[in-house]
KEVO-609699 format. One line per 8 residues: their letters; for each residue y, z, x of C-alpha. Coordinates in steps of 0.5 Angstrom, whole numbers, plus 2048, in hexadecimal, padded with zeros to 3 digits. Layout:
% residues N
a) Y/Z/X | ...
//
This chain:
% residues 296
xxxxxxxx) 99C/8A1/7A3 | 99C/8A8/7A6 | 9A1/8A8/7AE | 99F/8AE/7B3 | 9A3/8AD/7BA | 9A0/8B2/7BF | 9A4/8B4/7C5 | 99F/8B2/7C9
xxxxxxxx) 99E/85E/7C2 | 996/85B/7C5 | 990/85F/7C4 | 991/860/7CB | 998/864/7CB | 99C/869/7C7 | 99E/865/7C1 | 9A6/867/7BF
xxxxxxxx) 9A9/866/7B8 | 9AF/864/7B6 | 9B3/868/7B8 | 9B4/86A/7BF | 9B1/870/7C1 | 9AB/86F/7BC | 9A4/86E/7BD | 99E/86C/7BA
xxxxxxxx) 996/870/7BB | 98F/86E/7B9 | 989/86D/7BC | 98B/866/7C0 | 991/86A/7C2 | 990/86A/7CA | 994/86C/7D1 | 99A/867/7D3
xxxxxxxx) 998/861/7D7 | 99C/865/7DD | 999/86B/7DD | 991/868/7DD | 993/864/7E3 | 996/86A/7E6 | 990/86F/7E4 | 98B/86A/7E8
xxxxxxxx) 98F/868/7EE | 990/871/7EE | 989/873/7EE | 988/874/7E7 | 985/86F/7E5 | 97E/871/7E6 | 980/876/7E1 | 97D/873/7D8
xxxxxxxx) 984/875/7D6 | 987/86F/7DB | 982/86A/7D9 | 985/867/7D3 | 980/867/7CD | 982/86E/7CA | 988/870/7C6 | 98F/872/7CB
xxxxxxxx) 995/873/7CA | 99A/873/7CF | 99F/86F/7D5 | 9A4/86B/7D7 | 9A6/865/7D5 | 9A7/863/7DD | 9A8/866/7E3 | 9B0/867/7E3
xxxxxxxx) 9AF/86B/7DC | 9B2/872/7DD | 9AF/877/7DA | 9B4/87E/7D8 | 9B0/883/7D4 | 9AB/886/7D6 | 9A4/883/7D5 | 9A0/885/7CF
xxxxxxxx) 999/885/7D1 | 994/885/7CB | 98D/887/7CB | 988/887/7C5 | 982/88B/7C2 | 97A/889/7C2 | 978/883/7BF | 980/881/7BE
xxxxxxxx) 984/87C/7C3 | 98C/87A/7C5 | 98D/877/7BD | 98C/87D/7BA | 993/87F/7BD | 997/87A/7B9 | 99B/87F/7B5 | 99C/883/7BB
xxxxxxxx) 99E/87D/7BF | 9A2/87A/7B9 | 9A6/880/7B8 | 9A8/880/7BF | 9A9/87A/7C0 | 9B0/87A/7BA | 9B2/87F/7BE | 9B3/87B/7C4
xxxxxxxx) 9AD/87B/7C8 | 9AB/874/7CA | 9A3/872/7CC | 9A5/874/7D4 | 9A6/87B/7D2 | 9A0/87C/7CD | 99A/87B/7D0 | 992/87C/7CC
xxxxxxxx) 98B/87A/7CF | 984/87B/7CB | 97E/87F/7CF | 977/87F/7CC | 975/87A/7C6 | 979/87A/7C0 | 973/87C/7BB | 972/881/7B7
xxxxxxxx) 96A/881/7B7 | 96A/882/7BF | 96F/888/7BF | 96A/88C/7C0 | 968/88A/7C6 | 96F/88A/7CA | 971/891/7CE | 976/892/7D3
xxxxxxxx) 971/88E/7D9 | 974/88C/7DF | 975/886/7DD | 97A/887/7D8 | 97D/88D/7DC | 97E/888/7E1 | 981/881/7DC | 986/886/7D9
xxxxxxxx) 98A/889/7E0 | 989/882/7E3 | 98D/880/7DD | 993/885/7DD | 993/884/7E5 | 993/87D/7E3 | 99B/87E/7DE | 99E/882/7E2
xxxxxxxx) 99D/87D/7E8 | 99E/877/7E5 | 9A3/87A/7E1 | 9A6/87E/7E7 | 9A8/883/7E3 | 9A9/88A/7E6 | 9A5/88D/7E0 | 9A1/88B/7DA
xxxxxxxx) 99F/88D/7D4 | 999/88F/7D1 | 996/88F/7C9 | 990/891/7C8 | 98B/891/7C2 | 985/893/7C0 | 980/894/7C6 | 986/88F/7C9
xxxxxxxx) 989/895/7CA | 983/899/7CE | 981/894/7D3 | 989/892/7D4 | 98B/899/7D6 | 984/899/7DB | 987/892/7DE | 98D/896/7DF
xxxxxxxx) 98B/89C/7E2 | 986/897/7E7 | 981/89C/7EB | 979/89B/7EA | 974/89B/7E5 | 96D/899/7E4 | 96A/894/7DF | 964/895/7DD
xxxxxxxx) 962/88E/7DA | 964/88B/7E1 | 960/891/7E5 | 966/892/7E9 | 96C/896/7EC | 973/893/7EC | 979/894/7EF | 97F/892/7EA
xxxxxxxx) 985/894/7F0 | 98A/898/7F0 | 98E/899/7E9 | 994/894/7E7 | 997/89B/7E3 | 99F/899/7E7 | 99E/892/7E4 | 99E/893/7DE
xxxxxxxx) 9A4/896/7D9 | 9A1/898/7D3 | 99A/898/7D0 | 999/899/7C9 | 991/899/7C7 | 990/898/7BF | 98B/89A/7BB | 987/89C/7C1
xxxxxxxx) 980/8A0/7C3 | 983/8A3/7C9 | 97E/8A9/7C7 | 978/8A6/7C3 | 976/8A3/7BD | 972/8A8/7B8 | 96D/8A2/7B6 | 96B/8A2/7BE
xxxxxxxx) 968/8A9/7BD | 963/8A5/7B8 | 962/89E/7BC | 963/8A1/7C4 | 95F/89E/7C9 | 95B/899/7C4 | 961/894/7C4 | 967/893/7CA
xxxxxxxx) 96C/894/7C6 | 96B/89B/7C5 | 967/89D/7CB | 968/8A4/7CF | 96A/8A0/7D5 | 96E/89B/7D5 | 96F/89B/7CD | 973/89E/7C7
xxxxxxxx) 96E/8A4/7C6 | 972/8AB/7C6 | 96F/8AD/7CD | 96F/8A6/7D1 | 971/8A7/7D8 | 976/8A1/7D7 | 97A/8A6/7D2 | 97A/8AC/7D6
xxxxxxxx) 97B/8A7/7DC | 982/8A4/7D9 | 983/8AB/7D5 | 983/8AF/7DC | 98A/8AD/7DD | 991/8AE/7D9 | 996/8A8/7D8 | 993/8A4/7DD
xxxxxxxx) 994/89D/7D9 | 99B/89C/7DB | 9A2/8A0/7DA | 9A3/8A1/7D4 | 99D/8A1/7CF | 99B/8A1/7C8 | 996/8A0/7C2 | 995/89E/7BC
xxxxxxxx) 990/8A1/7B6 | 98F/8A2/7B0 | 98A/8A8/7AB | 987/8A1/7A8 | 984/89E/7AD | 97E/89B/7AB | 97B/899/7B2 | 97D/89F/7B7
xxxxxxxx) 97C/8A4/7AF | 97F/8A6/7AA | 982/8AD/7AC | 980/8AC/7B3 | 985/8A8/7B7 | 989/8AE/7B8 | 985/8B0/7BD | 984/8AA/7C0
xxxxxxxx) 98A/8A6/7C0 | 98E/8A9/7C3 | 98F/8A8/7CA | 98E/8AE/7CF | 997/8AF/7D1 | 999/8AB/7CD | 9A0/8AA/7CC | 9A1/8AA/7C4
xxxxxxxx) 99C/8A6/7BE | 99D/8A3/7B7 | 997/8A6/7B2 | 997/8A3/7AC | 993/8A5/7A6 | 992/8A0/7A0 | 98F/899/7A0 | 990/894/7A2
xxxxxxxx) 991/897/7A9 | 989/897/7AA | 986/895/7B1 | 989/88D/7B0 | 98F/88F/7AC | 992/894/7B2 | 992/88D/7B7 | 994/889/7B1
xxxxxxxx) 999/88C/7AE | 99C/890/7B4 | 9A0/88B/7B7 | 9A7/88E/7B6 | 9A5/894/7B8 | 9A2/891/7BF | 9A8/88F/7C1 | 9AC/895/7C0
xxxxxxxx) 9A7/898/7C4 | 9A7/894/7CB | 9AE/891/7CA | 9B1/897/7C7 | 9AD/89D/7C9 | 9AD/89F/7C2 | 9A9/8A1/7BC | 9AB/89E/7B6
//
């Protein structure tokens, strides 16, 4: 491994340990009872995120619970979903974050044969910010945190930034509103194609994911949109790459992972950091950068 710091209990509820601080995450794992009745009886219902039939983690376990960290706020890549954060989560919660301050939510369809047909729509765009507007609410944190892997990384730094865009699928303009940069403390995007995926300058407009509007082609209109701005995703901002990352490319992702102002990154440089391991091996050094903002 290589480091580079740059200046710049039911299925239906989190499912605890033994031990007090401890949780459980997999596919059944879902928000807690509080939050679902929460998220409909605030608007949020509409959303796939709050209808109860994907994995999520995260909540209160009633009204009266304090929340005293910082929300954590977990966003997966392509054809992923909210369990595949269950190191992150795990890790996180043996050092003192409870489910009312760990929050996950899956967007898109968890299999990877239709991962070609996802791209950044307005419909993804508009589920993801829900859900950080969704915690901070809920929760009534001044500010959140935010991780972000993969194209997780891409289209939660679009929620956050807001304004407009064009859905070429949808045929249309959206306006996402104006950005939620105050409310976020740190934002730090792993293993992210914030510039491109050198595969797309193959595939490109043949299929979704890599198409030059909305998509991960080097010249989508989406990244240079999101790129056209400096640290816009919160206070503090970070990334996480590696030089063997199979999906972003070998050799590649440091010109496009990391992020335009960031505040530092961690670069790793052998396996078993590749695209997945970078999410999945990563968790300490996760929570140094939003709980401690440090580079460990």
């Amino acid at each position: 491994m290589s480091t580079r710091v740059s200046s710049q209990p039911s299925p239906a509820s989190p499912v605890r340990t033994s031990r007090a601080n401890e949780v459980s995450v997999s596919k059944e794992s879902r928000f807690s009872n509080d939050f679902k009745s929460w998220l409909n009886a605030n608007g949020y219902g509409k959303y796939e995120f709050a209808k109860g039939n994907v994995p999520a983690f995260g909540g209160k376990a009633g009204p009266g619970e304090k929340v005293t960290k910082e929300p954590v706020i977990f966003i997966h890549g392509n054809s992923d979903s909210a369990a595949g954060w269950k190191n992150s989560i795990e890790t996180f919660s043996k050092q003192g974050y409870k489910p009312s301050e760990m929050y996950a939510m899956t967007w898109g369809p968890s299999n990877p044969k239709l991962a070609g047909q996802q791209h950044h729509s307005e419909k993804y765009l508009e589920e993801v910010r829900a859900f950080i507007q969704a915690v901070k609410e809920y929760t009534g944190a001044e500010k959140v945190d935010v991780i972000g892997h993969s194209m997780g990384v891409t289209l939660a730094r679009k929620a956050i930034q807001g304004g407009d865009g064009f859905d070429p699928y949808a045929g249309k303009k959206f306006d996402l509103g104006k950005p939620l940069t105050d409310s976020v403390d740190t934002f730090v995007g792993i293993a992210g194609a914030n510039h491109g995926l050198a595969s797309a300058l193959m595939t490109g407009n043949l299929v979704p994911t890599t198409n030059t509007s909305t998509g991960l082609h080097p010249a989508s209109s989406f990244l240079r949109d999101i790129n056209a701005v400096s640290h816009d995703e919160g206070k503090h901002v970070y990334s996480i790459w590696s030089n063997v990352d199979e999906l972003v490319g070998v050799g590649i992702a440091g010109f496009t992972s990391p992020i335009p102002g960031q505040d530092g990154q961690k670069v790793y440089g052998t396996y078993p950091f590749g695209h997945m391991g970078l999410k999945n091996l990563t968790a300490e050094t996760q929570l140094a950068m939003i709980r401690d903002h440090q580079i460990r």
